[in-house]
N, C-alpha and C positions, 0 to 999 in steps of 0.2 A: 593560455599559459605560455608567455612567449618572454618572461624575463630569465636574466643570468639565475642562477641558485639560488634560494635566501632560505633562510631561518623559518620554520614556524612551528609557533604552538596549539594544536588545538585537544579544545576543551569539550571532552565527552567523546566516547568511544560506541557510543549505541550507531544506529544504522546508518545515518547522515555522515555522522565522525567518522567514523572507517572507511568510509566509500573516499570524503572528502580526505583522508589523511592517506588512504591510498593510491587517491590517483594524484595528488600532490610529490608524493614519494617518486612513483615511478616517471612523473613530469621532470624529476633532476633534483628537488628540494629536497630541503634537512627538515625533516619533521621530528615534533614532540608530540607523541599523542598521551592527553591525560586521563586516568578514568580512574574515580576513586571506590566506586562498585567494588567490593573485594572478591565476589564469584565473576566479576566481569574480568576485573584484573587478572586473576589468577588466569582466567582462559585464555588469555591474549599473551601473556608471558608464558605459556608455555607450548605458544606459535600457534593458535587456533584461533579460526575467527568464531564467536560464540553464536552466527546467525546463519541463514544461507541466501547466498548471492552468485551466481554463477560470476566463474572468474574472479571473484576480489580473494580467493584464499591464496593464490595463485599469484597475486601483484602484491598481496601480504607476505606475504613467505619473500618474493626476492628482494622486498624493501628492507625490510631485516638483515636480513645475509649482507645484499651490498652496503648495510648500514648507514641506510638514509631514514630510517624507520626507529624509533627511541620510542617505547612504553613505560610512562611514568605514572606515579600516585599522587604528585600532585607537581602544581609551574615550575619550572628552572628558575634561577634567581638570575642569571643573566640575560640581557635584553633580547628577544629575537625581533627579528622584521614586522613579522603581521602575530597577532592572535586572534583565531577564530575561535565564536563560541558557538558550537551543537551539540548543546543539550538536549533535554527534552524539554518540551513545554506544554504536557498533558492538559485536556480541560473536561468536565464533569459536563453530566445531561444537560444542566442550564445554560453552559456556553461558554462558563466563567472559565479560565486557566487559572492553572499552578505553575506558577514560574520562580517558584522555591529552587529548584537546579539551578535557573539562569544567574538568579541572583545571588546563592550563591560561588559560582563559576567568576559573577565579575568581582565578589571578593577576592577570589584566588587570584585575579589578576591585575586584581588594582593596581600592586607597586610595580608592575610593569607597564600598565598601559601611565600613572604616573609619571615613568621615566621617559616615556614619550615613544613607546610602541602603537602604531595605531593597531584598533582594534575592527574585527568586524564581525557580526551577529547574523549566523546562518541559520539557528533558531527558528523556527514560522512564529512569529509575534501575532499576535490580535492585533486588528485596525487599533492606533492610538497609542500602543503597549510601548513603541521603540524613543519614541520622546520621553514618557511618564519615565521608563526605568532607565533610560542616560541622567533626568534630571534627579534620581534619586540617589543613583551611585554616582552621581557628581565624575560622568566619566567627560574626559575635553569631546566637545563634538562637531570639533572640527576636525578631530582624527578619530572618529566614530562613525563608520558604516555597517551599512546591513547587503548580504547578499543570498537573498534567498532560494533556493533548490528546487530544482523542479525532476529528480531524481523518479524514474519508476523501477518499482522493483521486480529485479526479474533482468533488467537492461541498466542498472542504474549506475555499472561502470562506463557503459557508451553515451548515455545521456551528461556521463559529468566532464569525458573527452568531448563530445561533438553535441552539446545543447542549442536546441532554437533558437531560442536568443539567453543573454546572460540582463540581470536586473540586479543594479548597484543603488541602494537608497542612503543619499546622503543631506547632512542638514545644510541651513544654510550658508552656516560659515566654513563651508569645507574647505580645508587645506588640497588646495591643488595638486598641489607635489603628492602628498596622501594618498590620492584618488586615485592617480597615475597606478603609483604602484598598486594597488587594490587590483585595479582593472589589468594591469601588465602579470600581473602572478596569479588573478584567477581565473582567467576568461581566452579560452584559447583564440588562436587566430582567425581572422576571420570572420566571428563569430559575431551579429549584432548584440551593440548594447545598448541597455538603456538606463542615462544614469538620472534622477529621480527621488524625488524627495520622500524621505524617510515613511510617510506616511500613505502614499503612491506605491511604495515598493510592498507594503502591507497589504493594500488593498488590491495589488497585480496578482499577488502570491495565493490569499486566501481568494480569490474572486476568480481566479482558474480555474481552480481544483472545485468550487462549487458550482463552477458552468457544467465542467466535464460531470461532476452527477446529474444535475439539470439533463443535462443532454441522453445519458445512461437509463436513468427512469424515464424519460420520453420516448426513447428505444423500447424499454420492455413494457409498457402502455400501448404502442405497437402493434409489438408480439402475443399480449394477449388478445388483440381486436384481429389482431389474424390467423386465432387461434378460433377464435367465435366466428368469424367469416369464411373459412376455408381455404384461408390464403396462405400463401408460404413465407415467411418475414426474409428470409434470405432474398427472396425474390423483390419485397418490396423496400424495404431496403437497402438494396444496390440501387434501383431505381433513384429512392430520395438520395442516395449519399454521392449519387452521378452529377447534384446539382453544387457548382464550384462554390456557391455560398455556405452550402452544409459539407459537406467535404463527407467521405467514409470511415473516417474515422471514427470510435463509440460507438460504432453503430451496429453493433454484436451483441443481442438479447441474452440476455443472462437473469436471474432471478434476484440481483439486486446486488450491488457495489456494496466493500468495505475495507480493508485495511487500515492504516494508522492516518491519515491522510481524507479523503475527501469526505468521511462523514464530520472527523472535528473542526472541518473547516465550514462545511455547512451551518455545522453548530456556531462558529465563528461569526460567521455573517450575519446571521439572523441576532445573535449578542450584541454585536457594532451598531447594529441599523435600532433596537429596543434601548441603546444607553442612549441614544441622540432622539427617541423619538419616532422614528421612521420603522413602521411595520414591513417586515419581508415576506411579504406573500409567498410569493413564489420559494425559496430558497425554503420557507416551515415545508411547505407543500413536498417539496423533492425528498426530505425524510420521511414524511407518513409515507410518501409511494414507494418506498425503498423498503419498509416496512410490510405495508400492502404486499408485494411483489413475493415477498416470502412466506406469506400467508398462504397466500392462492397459490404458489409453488407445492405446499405441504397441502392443499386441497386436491390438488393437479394428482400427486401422491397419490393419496388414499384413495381417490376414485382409481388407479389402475390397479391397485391390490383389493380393492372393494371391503376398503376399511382398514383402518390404521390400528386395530384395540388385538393382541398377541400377533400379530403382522409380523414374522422377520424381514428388516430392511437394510441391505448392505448401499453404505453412503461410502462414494469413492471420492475422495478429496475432500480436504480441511481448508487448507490453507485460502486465505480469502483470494486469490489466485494464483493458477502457475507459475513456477520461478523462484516461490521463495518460500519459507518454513514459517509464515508471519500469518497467525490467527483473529490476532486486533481488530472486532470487528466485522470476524468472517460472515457473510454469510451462510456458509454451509454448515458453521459450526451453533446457526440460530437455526438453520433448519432440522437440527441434529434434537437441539433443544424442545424443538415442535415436535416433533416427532415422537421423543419419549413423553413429553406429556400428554399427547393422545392414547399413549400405550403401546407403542411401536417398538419391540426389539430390535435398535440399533446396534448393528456392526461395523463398522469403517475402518479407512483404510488412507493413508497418504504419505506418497513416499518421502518425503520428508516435514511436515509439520504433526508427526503424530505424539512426537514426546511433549508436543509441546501445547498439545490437545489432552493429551491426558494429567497434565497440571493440572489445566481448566477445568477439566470436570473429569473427574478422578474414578467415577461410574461406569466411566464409557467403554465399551468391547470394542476393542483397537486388535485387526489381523494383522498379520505379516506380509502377508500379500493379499493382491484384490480378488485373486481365487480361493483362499480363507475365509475372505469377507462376505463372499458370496453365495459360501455354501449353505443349502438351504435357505435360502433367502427366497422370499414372495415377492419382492422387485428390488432391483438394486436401479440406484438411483446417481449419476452424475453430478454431483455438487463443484469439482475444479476441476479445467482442465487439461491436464495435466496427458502429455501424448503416452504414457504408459498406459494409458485407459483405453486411448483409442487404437492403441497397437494390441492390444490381450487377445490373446484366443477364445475368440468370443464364441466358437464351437464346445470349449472344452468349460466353458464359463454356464452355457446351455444345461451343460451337463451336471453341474455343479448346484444348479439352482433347482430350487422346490418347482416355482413357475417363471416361464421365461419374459420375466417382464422388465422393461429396463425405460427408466424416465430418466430424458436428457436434458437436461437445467444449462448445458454450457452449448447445447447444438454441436456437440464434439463429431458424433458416430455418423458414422454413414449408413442413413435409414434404407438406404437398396437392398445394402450388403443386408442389415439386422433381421427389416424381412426377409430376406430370401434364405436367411440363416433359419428363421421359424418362431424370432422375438417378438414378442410385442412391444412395438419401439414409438414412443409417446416424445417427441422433442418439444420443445419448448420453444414457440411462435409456428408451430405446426397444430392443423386439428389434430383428433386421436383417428388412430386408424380405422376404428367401428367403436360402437357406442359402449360406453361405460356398466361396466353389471354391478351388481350393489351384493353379488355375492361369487364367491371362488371356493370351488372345492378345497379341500383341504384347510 
């Protein structure tokens, strides 16, 4: 972000839009943020952001005041500089998307990008998607780019300051001058880019985020095999992640990836590769094991409570991980599902995704705190996490529970402390501490 001021509109105010409309704000620019949601609207005009992101409520609020920040219900009639679209672009089991939002988002801005606003689509398109719908909305595309997000949530205002690299996908007759400014107002200093044809920028976006599960489920394949061997996954590893080719990154056993993001991108790939032809082995394979991983999580369960059928079980975290109030996909919240259908008296707890778990599933005994959730409980169970878990007074947590059994899904707790406290502390890519009984008092 290294240009003078300018103008912008963008289109849709869900997670991408706000992040991207607010750190455009506080980079010096005039923003228009559009969002025609009328519960979304209403929340955002009356100074709230309707999600949670550490820090963006914070650069929302002073972009408003200093009045760089405009919430509107639908385009301005006069021109700005650039218009971004991020919308959503949801897609169903088969792969397919709904790009109903997108399209019509580039109705709303037809008679601007007509008047020769260039436009650019931060959307995640399907491999193929970003030519098919320019050629359909007849948008000019040689002032038609794409720049796709690689945004994590949790971090996702420092990731849109200070990103790894930036990916600008444009077609072939791109306007130079166009480009320029794309890349001078969205890509801070510095920072590599890669500019790259529309359908490259597709395939860089969705072919990330399905390595990073690749990589995620091969982690927790790992942690179960050094769960059956005795070994410790922390231990092993650090060793793999010490080699510069694999790097340490991902490489934190957890019982299976989810948020909005790298399952529908999966589903993406394995769609792109079946319209053309080309079977995706591997990329079908990383969702069964993600799947898998949650099963054997809720086996892992029930053998420390020696059966899951009137079990109370307090589940500490929703949210598909720490950082943010976003259940899309949670795992823990398919663990939660597992659970009551084997018969398991779920209780839970998540300091911020619970209202938004009890939408979902309207059943569920949601506590106010993780000592509520706990009580009486025959194992509480680690599903995010989230450091209020790992900071709780796990003496007074002892005392609260029926039996002191606690299964760590995130490797959060520190099993020294847990045993020496009097737990029985079962982590995840650890064996069990002594062998499994098939029954428990009470």
């Amino acid at each position: 972000m290294n240009a003078h001021p300018r103008t912008i509109v963008v289109i849709g105010a869900g997670y991408v839009g706000l992040v991207t409309a607010a750190g455009l704000a506080a980079a010096g620019h005039r923003i228009r943020l559009v969002e025609r949601a009328p519960g979304r609207l209403a929340t955002l005009r009356a100074g709230r952001i309707p999600l949670h992101e550490d820090g963006l409520q914070a650069v929302f609020d002073a972009a408003v005041v200093e009045g760089r920040l405009e919430i509107l219900d639908t385009p301005p009639t006069e021109a700005p500089d650039l218009v971004l679209i991020c919308v959503g672009t949801p897609i169903d089991n088969d792969g397919v998307s709904d790009l109903n939002q997108l399209r019509s988002a580039l109705v709303d801005v037809g008679p601007l990008v007509a008047d020769g606003t260039t436009l650019v689509i931060r959307s995640t398109l399907p491999v193929g998607m970003t030519r098919m719908i320019a050629t359909e909305a007849r948008v000019p595309t040689a002032r038609t780019f794409t720049n796709p997000e690689f945004l994590r949530q949790g971090t996702a205002l420092d990731d849109f300051r200070t990103p790894s690299r930036a990916v600008v996908g444009r077609f072939a007759d791109a306007d130079p001058d166009a480009l320029a400014v794309v890349v001078d107002t969205l890509v801070p200093a510095s920072v590599p880019t890669l500019v790259v044809d529309v359908a490259e920028a597709e395939i860089i976006k969705n072919g990330a985020n399905a390595f990073l599960a690749l990589k995620l489920s091969f982690t927790n394949e790992l942690a179960g095999l050094c769960e059956r061997y005795g070994a410790d996954a922390d231990i092993v590893l650090d060793g793999i992640g010490r080699d510069p080719r694999i790097g340490s990154t991902y490489l934190r056993p957890s019982f299976g990836f989810g948020g909005s993001c790298l399952p529908k991108e999966l589903r993406t790939v394995a769609a792109a590769g079946e319209q053309v032809g080309l079977p995706m082995h591997v990329t079908q394979a990383v969702s069964e094991a993600n799947a898998s991983h949650q099963r054997r999580f809720v086996e892992r369960i029930a053998g420390a409570a020696g059966g899951l059928q009137g079990r109370r079980v307090a589940v500490l975290g929703l949210a598909f991980k720490a950082g943010t109030d976003d259940i899309r996909s949670s795992p823990a919240m398919n663990v939660v599902r597992l659970l009551s259908e084997a018969g398991a008296a779920v209780v839970a707890h998540d300091p911020e995704a619970s209202a938004n778990a009890a939408r979902e599933l309207p059943g569920l005994s949601i506590a106010a705190t993780p000592l509520e959730a706990m009580r009486g409980a025959d194992v509480a169970v680690i599903a995010t996490e989230w450091p209020v878990y790992r900071d709780l007074d796990w003496a007074a947590a002892m005392e609260a529970m029926a039996h002191a059994v606690v299964v760590d899904g995130r490797r959060l707790l520190d099993p020294v402390l847990m045993t020496a406290l009097g737990f029985d502390h079962r982590a995840l890519g650890s064996p069990d501490p002594r062998p499994v009984v098939s029954e428990r008092a009470g």
